[in-house]
ZALUM-33050 format. One record per atom (N, C-alpha, C): atom name; x negated, y negated, z. Coordinates in steps of 0.02 Angstrom, whole numbers, plus 50000, padded with zeros to 5 digits. Layout:
{"CA",{X,Y,Z}}
...
END
This chain:
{"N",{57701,45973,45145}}
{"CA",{57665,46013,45096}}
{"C",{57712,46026,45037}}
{"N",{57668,46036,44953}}
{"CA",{57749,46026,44909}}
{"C",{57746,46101,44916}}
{"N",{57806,46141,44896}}
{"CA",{57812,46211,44883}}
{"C",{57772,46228,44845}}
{"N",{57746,46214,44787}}
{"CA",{57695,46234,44741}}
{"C",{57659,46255,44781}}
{"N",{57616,46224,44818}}
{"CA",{57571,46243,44875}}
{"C",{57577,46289,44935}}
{"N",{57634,46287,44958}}
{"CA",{57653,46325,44999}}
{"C",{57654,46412,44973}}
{"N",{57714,46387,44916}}
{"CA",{57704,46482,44855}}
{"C",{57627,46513,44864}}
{"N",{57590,46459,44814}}
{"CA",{57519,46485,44816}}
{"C",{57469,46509,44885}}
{"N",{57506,46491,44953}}
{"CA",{57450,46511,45001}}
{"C",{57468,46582,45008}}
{"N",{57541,46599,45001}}
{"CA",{57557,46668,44999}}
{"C",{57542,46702,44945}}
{"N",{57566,46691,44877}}
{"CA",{57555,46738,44836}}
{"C",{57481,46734,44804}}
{"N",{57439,46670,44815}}
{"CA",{57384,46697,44795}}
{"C",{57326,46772,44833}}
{"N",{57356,46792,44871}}
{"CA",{57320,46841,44907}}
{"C",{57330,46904,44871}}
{"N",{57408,46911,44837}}
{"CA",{57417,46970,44785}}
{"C",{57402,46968,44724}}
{"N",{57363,46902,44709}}
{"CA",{57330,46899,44648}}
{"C",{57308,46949,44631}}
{"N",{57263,46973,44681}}
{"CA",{57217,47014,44653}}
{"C",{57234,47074,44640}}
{"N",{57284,47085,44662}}
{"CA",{57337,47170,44627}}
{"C",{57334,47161,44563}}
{"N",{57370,47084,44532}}
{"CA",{57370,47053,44462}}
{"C",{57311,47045,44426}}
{"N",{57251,47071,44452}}
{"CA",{57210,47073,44397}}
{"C",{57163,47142,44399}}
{"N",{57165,47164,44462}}
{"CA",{57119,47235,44464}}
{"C",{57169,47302,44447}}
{"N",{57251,47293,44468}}
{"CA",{57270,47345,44457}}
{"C",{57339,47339,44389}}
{"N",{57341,47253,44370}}
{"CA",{57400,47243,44337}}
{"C",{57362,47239,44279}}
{"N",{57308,47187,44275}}
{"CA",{57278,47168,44213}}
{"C",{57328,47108,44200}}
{"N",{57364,47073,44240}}
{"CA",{57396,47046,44205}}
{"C",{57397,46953,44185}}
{"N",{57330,46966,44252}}
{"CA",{57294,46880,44246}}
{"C",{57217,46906,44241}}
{"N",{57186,46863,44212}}
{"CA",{57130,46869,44222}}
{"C",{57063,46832,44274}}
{"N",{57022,46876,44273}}
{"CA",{56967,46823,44343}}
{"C",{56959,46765,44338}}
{"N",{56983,46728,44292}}
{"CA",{56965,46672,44265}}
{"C",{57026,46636,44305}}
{"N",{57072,46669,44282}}
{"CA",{57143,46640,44290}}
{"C",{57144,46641,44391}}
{"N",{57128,46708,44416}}
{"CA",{57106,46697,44491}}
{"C",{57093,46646,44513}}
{"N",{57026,46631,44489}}
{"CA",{56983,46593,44493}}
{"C",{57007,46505,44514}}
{"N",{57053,46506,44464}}
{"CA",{57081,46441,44445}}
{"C",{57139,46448,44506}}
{"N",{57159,46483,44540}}
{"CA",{57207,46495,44589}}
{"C",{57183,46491,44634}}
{"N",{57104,46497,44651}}
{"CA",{57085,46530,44715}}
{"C",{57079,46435,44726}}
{"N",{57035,46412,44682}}
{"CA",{57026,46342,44677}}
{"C",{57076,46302,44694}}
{"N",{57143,46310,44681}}
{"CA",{57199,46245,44697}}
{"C",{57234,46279,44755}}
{"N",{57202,46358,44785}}
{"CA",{57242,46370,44849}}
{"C",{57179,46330,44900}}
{"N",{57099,46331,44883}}
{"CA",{57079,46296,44927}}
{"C",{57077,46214,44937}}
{"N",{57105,46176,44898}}
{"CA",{57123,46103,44882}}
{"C",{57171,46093,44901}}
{"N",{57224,46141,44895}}
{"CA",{57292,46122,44912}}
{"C",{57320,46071,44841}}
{"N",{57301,46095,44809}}
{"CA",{57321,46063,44732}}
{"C",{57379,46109,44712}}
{"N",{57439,46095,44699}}
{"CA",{57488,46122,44645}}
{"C",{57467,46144,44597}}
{"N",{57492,46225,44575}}
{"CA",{57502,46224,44517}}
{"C",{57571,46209,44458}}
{"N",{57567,46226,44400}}
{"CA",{57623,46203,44355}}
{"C",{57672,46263,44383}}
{"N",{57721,46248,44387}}
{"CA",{57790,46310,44410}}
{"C",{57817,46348,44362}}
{"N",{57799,46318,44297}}
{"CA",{57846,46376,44260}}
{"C",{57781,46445,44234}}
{"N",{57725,46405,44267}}
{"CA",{57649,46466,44256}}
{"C",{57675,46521,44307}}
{"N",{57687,46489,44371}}
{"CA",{57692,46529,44433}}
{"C",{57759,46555,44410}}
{"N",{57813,46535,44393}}
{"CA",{57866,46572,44401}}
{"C",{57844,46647,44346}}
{"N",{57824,46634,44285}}
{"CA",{57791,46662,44245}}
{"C",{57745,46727,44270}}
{"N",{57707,46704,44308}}
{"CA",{57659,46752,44327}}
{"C",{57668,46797,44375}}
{"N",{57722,46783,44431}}
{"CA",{57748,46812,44499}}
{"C",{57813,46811,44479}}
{"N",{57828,46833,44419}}
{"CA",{57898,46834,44401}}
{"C",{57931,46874,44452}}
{"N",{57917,46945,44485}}
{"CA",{57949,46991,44522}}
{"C",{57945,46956,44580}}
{"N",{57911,46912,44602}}
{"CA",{57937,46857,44662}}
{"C",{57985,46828,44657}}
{"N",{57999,46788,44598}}
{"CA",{58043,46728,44566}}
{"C",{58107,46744,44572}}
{"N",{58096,46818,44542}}
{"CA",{58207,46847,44541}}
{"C",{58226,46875,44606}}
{"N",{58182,46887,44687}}
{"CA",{58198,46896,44738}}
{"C",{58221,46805,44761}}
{"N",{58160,46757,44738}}
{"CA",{58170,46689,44772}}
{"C",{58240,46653,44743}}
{"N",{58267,46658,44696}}
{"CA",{58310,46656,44659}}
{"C",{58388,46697,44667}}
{"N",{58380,46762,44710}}
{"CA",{58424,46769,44745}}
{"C",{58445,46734,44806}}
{"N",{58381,46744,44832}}
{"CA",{58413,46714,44878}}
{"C",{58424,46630,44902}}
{"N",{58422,46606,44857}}
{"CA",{58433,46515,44850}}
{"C",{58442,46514,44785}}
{"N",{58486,46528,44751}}
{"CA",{58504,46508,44694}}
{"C",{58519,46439,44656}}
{"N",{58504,46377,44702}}
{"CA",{58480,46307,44690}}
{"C",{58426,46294,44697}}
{"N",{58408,46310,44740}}
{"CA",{58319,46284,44750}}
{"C",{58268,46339,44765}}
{"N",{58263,46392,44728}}
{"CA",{58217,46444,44754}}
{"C",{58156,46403,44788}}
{"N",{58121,46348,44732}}
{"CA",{58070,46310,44771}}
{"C",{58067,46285,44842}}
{"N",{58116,46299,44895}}
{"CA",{58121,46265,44951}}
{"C",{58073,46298,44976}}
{"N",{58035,46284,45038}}
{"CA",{57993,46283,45095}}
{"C",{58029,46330,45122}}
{"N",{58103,46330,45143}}
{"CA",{58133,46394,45182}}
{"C",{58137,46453,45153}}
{"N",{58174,46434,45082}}
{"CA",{58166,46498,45028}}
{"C",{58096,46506,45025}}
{"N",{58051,46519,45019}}
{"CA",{57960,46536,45008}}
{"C",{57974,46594,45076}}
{"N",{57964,46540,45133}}
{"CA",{57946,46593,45194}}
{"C",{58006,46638,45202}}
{"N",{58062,46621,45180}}
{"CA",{58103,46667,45216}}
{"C",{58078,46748,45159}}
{"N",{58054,46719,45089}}
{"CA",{58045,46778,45060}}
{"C",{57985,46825,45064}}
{"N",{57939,46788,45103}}
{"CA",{57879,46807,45115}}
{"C",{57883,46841,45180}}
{"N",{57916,46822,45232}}
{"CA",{57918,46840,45302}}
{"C",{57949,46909,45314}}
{"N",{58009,46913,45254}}
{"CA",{58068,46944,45252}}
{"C",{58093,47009,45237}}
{"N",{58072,46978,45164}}
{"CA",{58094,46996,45107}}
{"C",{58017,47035,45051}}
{"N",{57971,47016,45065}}
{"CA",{57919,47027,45043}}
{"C",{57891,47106,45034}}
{"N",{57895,47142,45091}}
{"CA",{57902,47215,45087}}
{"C",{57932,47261,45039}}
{"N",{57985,47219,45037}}
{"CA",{58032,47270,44993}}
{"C",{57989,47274,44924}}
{"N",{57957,47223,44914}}
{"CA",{57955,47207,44843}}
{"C",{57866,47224,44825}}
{"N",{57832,47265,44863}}
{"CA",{57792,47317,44868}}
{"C",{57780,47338,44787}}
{"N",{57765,47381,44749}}
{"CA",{57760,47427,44721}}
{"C",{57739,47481,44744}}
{"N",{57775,47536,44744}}
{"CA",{57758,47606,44777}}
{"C",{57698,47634,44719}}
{"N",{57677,47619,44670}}
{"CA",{57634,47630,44640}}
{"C",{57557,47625,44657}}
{"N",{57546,47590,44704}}
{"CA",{57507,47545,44722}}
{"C",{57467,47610,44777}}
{"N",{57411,47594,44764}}
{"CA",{57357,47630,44824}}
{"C",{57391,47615,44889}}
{"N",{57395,47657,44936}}
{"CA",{57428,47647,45010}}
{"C",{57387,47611,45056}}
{"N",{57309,47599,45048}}
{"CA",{57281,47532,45067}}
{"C",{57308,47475,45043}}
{"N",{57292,47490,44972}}
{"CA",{57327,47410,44946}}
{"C",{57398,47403,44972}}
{"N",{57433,47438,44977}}
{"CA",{57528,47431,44991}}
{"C",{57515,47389,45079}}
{"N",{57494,47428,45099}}
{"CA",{57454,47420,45168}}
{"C",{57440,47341,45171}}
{"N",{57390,47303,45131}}
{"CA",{57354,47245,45138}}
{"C",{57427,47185,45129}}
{"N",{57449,47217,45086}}
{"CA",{57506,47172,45046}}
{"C",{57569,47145,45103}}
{"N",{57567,47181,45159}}
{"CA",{57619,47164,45200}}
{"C",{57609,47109,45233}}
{"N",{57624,47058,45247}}
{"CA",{57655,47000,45294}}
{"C",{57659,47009,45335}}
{"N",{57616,46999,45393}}
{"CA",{57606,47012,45449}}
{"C",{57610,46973,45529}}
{"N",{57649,46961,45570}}
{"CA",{57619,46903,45622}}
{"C",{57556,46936,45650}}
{"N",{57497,46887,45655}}
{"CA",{57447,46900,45715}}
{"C",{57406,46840,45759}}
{"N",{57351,46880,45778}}
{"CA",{57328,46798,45823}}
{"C",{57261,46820,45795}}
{"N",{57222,46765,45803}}
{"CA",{57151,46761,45795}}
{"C",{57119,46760,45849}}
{"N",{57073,46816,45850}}
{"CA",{57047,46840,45922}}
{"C",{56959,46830,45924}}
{"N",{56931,46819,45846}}
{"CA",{56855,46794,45856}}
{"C",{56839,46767,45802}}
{"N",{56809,46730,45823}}
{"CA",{56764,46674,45743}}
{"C",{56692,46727,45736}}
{"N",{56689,46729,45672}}
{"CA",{56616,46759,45642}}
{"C",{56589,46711,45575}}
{"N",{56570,46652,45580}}
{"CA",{56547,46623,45531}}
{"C",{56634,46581,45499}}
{"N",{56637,46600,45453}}
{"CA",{56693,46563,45435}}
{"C",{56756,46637,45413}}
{"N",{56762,46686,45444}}
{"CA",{56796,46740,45439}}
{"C",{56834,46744,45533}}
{"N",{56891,46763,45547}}
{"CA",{56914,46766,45611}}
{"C",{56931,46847,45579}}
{"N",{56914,46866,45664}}
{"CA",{56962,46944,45694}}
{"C",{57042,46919,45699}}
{"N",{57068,46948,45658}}
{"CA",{57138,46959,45681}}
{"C",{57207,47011,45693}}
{"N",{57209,46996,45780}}
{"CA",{57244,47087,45786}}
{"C",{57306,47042,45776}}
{"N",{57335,47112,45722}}
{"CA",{57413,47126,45719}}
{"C",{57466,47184,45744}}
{"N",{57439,47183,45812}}
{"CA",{57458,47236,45839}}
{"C",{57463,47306,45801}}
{"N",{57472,47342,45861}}
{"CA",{57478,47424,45851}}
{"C",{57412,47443,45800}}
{"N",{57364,47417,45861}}
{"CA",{57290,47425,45834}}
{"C",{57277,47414,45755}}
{"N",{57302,47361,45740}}
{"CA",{57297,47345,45663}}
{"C",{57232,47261,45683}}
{"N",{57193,47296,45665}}
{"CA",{57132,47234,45682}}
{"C",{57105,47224,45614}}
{"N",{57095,47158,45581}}
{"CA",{57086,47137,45504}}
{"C",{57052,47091,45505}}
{"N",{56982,47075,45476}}
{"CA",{56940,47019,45450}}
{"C",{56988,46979,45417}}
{"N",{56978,46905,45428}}
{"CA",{57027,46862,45376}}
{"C",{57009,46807,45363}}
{"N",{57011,46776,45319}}
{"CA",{56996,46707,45296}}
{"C",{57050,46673,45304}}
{"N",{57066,46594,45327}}
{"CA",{57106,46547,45325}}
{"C",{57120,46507,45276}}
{"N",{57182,46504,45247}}
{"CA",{57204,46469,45217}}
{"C",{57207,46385,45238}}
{"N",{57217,46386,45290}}
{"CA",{57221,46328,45323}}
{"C",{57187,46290,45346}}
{"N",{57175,46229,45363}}
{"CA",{57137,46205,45402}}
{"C",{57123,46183,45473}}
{"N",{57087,46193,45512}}
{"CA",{57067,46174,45591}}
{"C",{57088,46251,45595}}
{"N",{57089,46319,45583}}
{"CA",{57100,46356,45606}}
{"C",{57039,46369,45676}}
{"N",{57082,46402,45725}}
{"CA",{57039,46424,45797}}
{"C",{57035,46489,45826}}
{"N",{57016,46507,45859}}
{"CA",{57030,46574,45885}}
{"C",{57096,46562,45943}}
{"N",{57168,46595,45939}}
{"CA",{57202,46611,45980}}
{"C",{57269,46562,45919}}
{"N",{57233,46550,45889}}
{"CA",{57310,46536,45840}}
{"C",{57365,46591,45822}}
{"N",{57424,46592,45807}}
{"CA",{57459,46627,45807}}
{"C",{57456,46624,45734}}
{"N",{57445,46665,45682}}
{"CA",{57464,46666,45612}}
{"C",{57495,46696,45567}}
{"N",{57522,46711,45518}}
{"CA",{57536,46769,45466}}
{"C",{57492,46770,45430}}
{"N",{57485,46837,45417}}
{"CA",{57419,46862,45376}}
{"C",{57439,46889,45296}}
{"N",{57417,46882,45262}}
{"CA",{57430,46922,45204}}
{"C",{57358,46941,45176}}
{"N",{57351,46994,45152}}
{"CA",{57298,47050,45112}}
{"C",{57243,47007,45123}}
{"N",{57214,47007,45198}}
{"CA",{57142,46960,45223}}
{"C",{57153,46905,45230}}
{"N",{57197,46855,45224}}
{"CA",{57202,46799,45218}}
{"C",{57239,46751,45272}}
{"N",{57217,46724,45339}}
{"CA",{57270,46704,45380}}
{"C",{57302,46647,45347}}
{"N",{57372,46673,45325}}
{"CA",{57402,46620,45277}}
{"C",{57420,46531,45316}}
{"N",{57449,46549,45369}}
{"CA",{57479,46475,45399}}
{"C",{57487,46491,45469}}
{"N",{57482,46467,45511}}
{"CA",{57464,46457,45585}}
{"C",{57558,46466,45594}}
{"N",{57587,46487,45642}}
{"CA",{57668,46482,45668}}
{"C",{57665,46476,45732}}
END
């Protein structure tokens, strides 16, 4: 998978902070994200570095050659991602935004149950494909990002 793609299965889920509470993309611009996260199409990197800039200078610490790596992405998403929260943020939304391991416990149409323990049970859509019930996944704000 190229990293372009990989970035986008994670951070397109906080898009939507970036346009309901940042203003700082528009639905349009979503839109066009939501589209190449379901294709698995790349986007251009210096848009993304641009737009998730407060991603970019955590991914950039910590791989200061290749923030784009596949390891750098998850390790900052898995990791590192919390920190980088805004405490500003509605405590649902702060809530949705976390990175989560869980499993998928029921299919409802094209939405799975997924508990993340300590009674944290979340509707989610898959990023992925062939997703099943009993996959192991990380979740981000509704979204079962990638099967682990």
């Amino acid at each position: 998978m190229l990293p372009e793609v990989y970035f986008m299965r994670y951070a397109f889920p906080c898009a939507r902070v970036l346009v309901d509470f940042r203003k700082k993309i528009t639905e349009e611009e979503w839109q066009e994200m939501k589209k190449a996260v379901e294709t698995d199409t790349p986007m251009d990197r210096a848009y993304l570095e641009k737009t998730f800039a407060k991603a970019f200078i955590e991914l950039k610490k910590i791989n200061p050659e290749n923030c784009w790596s596949i390891e750098t992405i998850r390790e900052y998403f898995w990791h590192r991602h919390t920190e980088a929260i805004s405490p500003d943020l509605p405590a649902m939304i702060r809530r949705l935004c976390l990175v989560k391991k869980g499993k998928l416990e029921k299919q409802i149409g094209d939405v799975f149950k997924a508990d993340l323990g300590e009674g944290d049970v979340r509707n989610v859509q898959t990023l992925y494909r062939n997703a099943k019930v009993g996959d192991s996944v990380m979740v981000h704000y509704g979204y079962a990002v990638e099967k682990v």
